[in-house]
C-alpha positions as CSV (number, residue, x, y, z in Angstrom):
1,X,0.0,0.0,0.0
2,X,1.0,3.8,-0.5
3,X,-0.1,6.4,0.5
4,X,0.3,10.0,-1.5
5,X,0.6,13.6,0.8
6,X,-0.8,15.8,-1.4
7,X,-1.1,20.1,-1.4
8,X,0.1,23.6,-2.6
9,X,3.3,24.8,-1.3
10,X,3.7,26.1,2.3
11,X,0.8,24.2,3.8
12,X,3.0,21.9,6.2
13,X,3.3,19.0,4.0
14,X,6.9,18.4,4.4
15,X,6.7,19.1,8.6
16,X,3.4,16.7,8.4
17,X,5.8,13.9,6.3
18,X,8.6,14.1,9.2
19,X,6.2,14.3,11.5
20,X,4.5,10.9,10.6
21,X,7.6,9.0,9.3
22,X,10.5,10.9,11.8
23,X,12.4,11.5,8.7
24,X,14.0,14.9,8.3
25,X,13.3,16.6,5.2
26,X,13.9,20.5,4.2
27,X,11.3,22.2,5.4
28,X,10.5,25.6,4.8
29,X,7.9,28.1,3.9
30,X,8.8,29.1,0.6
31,X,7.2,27.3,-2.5
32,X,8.5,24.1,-3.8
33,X,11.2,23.1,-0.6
34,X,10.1,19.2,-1.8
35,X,11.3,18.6,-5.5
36,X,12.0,15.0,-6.0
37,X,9.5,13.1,-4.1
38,X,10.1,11.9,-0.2
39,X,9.6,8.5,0.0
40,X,9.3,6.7,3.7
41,X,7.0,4.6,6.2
42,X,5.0,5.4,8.5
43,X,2.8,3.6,10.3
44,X,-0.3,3.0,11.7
45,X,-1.7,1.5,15.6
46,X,-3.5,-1.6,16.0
47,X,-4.5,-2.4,19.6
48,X,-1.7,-5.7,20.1
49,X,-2.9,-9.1,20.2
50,X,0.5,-9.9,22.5
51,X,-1.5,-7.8,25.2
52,X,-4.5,-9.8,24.9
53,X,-2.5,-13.1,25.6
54,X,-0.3,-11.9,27.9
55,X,2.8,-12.3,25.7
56,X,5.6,-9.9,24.8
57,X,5.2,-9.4,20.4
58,X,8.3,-8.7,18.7
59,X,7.6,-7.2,14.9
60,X,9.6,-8.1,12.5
61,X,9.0,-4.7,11.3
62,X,7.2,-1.8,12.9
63,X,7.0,-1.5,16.7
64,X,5.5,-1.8,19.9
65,X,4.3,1.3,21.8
66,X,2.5,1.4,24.7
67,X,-0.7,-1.1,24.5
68,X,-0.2,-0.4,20.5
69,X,1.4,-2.0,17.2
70,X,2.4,0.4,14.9
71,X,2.4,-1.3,11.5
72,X,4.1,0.2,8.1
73,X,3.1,2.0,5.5
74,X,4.5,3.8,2.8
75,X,4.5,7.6,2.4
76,X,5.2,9.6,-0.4
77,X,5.7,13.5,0.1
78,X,5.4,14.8,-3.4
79,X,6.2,18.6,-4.9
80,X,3.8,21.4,-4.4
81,X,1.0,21.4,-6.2
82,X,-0.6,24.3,-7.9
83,X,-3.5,25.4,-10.5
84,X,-2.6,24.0,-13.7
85,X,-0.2,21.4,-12.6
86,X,-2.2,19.1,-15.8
87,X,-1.0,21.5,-17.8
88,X,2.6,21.2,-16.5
89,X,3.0,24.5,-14.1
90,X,5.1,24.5,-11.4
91,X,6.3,20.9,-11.0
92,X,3.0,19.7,-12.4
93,X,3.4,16.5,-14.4
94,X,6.2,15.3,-12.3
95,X,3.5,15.7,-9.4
96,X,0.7,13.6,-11.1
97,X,3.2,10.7,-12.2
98,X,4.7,10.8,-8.9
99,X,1.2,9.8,-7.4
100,X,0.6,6.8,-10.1
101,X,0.9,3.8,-7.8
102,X,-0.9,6.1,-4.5
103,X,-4.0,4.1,-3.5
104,X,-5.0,6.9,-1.0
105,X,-4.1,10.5,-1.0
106,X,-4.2,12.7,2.4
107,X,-4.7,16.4,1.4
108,X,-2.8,19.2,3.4
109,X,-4.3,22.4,3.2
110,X,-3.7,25.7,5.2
111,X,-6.5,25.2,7.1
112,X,-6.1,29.1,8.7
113,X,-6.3,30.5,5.3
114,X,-3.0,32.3,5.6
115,X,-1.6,31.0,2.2
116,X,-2.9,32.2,-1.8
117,X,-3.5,29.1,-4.5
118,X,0.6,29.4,-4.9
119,X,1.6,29.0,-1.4
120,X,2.5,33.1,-0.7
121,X,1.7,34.3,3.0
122,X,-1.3,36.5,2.8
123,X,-2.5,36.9,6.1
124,X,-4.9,34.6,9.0
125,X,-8.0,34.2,7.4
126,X,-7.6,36.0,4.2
127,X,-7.8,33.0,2.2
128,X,-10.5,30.6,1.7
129,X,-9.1,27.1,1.9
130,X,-12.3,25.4,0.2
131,X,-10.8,26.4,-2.5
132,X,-7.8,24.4,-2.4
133,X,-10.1,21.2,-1.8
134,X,-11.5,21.9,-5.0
135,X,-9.2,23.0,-7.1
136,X,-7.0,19.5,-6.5
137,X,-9.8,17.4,-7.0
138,X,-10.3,19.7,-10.7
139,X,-6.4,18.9,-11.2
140,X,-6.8,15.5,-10.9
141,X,-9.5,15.3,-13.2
142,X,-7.7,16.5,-15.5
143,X,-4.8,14.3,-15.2
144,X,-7.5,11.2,-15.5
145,X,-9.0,13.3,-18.6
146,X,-5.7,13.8,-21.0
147,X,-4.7,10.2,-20.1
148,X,-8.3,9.2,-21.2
149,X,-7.7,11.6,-24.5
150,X,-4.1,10.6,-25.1
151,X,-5.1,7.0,-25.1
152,X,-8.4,7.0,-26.4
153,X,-7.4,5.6,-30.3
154,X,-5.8,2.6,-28.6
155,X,-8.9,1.9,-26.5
156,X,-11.1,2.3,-29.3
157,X,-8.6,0.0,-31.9
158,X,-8.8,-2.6,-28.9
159,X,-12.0,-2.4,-28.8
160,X,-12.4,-3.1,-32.3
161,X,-10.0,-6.1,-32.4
162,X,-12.4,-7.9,-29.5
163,X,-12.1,-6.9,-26.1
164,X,-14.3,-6.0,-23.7
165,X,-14.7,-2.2,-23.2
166,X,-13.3,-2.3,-19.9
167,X,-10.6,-4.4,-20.4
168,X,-9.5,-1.6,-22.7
169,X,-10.3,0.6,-20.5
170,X,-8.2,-1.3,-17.8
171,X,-5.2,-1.5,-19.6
172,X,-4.7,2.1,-19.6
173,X,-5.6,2.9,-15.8
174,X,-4.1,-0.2,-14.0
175,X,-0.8,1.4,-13.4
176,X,-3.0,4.3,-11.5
177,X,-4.7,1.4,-9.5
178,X,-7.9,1.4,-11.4
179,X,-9.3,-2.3,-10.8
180,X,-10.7,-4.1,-13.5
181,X,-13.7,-4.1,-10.6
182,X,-14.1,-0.3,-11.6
183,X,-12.9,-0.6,-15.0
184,X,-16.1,-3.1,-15.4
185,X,-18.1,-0.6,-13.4
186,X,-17.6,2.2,-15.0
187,X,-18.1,0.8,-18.7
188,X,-21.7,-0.2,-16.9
189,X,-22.4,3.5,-16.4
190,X,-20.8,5.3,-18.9
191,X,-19.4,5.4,-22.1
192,X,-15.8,6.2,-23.6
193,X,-17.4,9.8,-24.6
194,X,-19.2,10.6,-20.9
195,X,-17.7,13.5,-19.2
196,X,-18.2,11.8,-15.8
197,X,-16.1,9.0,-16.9
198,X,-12.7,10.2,-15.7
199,X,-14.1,11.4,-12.1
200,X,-15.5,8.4,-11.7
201,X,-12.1,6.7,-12.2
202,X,-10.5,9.2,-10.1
203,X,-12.4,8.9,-7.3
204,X,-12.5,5.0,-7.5
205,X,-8.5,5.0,-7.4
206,X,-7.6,7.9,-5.7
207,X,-9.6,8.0,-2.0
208,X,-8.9,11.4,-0.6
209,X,-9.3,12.5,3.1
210,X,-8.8,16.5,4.1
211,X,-6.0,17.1,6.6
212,X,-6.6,20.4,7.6
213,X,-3.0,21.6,9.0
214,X,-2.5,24.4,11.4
215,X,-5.5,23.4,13.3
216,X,-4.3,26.2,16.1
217,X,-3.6,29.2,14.2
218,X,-6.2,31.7,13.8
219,X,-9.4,31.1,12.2
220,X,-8.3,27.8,11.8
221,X,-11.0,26.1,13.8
222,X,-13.9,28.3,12.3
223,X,-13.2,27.2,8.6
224,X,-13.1,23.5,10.2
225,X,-16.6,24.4,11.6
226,X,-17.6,25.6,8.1
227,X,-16.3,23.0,5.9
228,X,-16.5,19.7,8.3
229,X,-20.2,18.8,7.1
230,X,-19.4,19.2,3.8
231,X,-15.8,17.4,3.6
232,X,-13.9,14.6,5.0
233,X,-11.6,16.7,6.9
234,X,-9.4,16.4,10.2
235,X,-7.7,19.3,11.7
236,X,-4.1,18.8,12.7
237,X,-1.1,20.5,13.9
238,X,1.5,18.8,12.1
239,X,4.4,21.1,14.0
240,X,3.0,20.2,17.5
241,X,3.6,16.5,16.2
242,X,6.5,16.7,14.8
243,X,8.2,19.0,18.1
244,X,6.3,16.1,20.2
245,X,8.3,12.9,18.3
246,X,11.5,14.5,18.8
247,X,11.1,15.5,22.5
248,X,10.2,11.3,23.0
249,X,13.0,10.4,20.9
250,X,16.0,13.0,23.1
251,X,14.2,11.4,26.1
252,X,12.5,14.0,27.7
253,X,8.8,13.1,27.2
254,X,6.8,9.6,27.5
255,X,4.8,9.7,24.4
256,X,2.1,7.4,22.4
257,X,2.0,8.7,19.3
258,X,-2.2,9.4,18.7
259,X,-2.3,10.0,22.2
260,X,-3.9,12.9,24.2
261,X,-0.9,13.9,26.8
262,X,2.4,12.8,27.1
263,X,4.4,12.4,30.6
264,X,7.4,14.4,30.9
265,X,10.7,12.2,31.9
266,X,13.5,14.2,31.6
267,X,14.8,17.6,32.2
268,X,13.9,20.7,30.6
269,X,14.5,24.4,30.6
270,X,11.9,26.7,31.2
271,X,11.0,27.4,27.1
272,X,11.2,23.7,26.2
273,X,8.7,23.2,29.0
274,X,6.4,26.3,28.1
275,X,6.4,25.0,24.5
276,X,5.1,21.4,25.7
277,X,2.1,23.0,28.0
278,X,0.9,24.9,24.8
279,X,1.6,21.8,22.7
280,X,-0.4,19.6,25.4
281,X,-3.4,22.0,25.0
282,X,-4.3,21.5,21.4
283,X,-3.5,17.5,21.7
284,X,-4.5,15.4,20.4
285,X,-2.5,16.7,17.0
286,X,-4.6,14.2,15.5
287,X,-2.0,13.3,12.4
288,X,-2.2,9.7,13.3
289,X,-5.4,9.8,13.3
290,X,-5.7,11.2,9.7
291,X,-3.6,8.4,8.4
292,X,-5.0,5.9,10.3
293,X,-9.1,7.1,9.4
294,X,-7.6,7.3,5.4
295,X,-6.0,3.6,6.1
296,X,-8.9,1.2,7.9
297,X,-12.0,4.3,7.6
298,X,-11.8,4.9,4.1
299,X,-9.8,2.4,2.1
300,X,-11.2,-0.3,4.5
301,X,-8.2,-1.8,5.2
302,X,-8.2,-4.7,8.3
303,X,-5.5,-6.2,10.2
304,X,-4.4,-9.5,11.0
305,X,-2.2,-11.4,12.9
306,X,-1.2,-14.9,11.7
307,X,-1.2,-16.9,14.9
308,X,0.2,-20.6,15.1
309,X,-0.3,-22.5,18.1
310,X,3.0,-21.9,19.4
311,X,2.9,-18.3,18.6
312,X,6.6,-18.0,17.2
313,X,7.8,-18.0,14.4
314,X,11.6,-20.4,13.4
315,X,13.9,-17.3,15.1
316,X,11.9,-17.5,18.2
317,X,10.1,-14.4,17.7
318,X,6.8,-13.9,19.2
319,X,4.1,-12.4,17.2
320,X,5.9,-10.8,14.1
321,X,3.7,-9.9,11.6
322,X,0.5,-7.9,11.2
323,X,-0.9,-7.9,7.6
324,X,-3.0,-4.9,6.8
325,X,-5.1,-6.7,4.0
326,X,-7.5,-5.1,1.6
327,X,-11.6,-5.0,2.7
328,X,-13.2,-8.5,1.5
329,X,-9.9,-10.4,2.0
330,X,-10.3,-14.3,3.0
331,X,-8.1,-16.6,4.4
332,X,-6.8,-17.2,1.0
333,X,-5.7,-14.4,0.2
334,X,-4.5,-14.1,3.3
335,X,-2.4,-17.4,3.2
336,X,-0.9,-16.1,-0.6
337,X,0.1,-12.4,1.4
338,X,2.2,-15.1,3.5
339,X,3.5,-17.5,1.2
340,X,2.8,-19.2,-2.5
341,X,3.4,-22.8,-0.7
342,X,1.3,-22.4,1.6
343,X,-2.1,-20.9,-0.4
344,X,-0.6,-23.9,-2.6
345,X,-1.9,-26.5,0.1
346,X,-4.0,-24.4,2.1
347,X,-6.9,-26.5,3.9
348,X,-8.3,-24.2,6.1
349,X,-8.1,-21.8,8.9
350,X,-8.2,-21.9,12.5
351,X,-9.3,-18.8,14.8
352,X,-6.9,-18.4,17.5
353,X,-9.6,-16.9,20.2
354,X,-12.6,-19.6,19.7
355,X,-10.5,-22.3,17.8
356,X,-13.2,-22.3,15.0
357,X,-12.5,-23.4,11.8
358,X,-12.4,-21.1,9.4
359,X,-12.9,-21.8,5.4
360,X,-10.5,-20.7,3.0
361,X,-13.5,-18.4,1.9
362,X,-14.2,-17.1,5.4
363,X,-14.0,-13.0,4.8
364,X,-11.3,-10.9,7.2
365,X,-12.3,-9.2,10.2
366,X,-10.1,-6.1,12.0
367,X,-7.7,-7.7,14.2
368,X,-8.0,-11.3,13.7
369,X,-5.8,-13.8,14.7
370,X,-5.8,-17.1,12.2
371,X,-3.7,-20.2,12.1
372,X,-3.1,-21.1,8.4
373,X,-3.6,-25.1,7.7
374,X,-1.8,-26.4,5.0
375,X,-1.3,-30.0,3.7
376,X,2.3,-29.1,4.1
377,X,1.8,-28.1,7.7
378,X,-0.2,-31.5,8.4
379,X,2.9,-33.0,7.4
């Protein structure tokens, strides 16, 4: 899975991608401080099955934190975006080709309004950021549009040689995560001349959630009030996060990150302790939770543990993987996320809390924990 951060210059993308992944980037508020894209993980909580069973997990990758699992998942901070990006302005194309393989894309915007269409500071409040929301989901029309133009005598020759519609139709949008699914679906509704056709696409392949940054700046909360009901958006302070992190990572604050306070551990002067008691009253920052509601809320994503009886896996290693797996996903597809050999001879599955058995069609639920039984394992 990947997951695309998205916006004009100056909104706090790049503080929001360090904040979330604890890489440093430049960050600055002049336009286009991210040129080539920032690739890196970060990660999202489950509650941890080794806590329900009383046994210390050990990831294989990700980590533990407090009564939480923090599984990966990767990030891509990609340049500035502004109006006519389609068209090829600022770093436009490179922006929309840099997004190809994103299955979900979190928004920032300037969610105090203190920033024009091309990132410039113009003053709290003196810009609607509505507009922002908007003009992205135009520019990615677009972007579906001229690949629909471009390719449209190919579609229409494959067409005419024997295929399906949509599997013409799927052979040009598969590398932007079009499904044949929605490929098939959208040949039901429309045709290859429909205006809605390339929205529909779009919004199929590119799930979008709002993350409106600078949640404590002024006016900040009152465009939040106006747009909420309207939008799928979450205010967060990206900078609070980000200062937060760090101050757990020098050891001087006991942190969850999602959480609602921290604990401070270690010593601090008099300003890095004033900073914290204005940080800790606008917590939580909430820019877990945006990635985690675009993860499991809105892509539908579940988690879940594979969970032999002993628990371990050949190194010793309790509990080491969490799969997140897409919404519908059975224990067979589960059991080919794992390994070929083992879908190969898969019998069925076992439920490590009730010890039911569990067909190989038996559709994943958040957070369970399932034994794969193979004709192999049988031995």
């Amino acid at each position: 899975m990947e997951i695309g951060l998205v916006g004009k210059p100056s909104v706090g993308k790049s503080t929001f991608f360090s904040a979330i992944t604890m890489i440093d980037v430049p960050i600055s508020d002049r336009p286009f401080t991210t040129i080539e894209p920032n690739v890196g993980v970060g990660y999202v909580r489950v509650e941890d099955l080794g806590v329900e069973l009383g046994v210390q997990s050990n990831p294989r990758s990700g980590f533990i934190l407090g009564k939480y699992r923090f599984v990966p998942v990767k990030i891509i901070d990609v340049a500035g975006l502004v109006p006519g990006a389609h068209e090829g302005r600022g770093l436009g194309n490179k922006f929309l080709n840099d997004l190809n393989q994103a299955e979900g894309l979190l928004h920032i915007i300037d969610l105090s309004g203190s920033t024009d269409e091309e990132g410039n500071f113009v003053g709290y409040g003196k810009y609607d950021p509505e507009k922002d929301i908007l003009f992205l989901e135009r520019e990615l029309d677009f972007w579906y549009k001229d690949i629909l133009e471009r390719n449209r005598p190919k579609i229409e020759r494959e067409i005419k040689a024997g295929k399906e519609p949509w599997e013409a139709l799927y052979s040009v949008f598969s590398s932007l995560r079009v499904t044949e699914e929605v490929a098939r679906e959208a040949m039901e509704k429309y045709d290859l001349n429909s205006e809605e056709l390339p929205q529909f696409l779009r919004k199929k392949s590119k799930k979008i959630v709002i993350v409106g940054n600078k949640k404590d700046a002024p006016h900040a909360m009152e465009n939040y009030d106006r747009l909420k009901d309207r939008w799928d958006i979450i205010p967060v302070s990206a900078e609070a996060e980000l200062a937060l992190r760090k101050a757990a990572k020098a050891g001087l604050i006991k942190y969850v990150y999602g959480e609602s306070d921290f604990e401070i551990i270690g010593e601090l002067n008099e300003k890095q302790r004033e900073a914290l008691e204005r940080i800790r009253k606008i917590m939580p920052t909430n820019v877990q939770q945006a990635l985690e509601h675009l993860v499991f809320d809105v892509l539908g994503y579940v988690a879940v543990f594979p969970a032999g009886s002993k628990l371990k896996d050949k190194q010793g290693r309790v509990l080491p993987d969490c799969f997140l797996m897409k919404k519908g996903s059975t224990v067979m597809d589960f059991a080919k996320t794992i390994h070929s050999d083992i879908a190969k001879g898969l019998l069925y599955g076992i439920d490590l809390r009730t010890k039911r058995r569990l067909a190989k069609d038996y559709v994943l639920k958040h957070r369970d924990a399932i034994e794969l039984v193979s004709a192999g394992s049988r031995g």
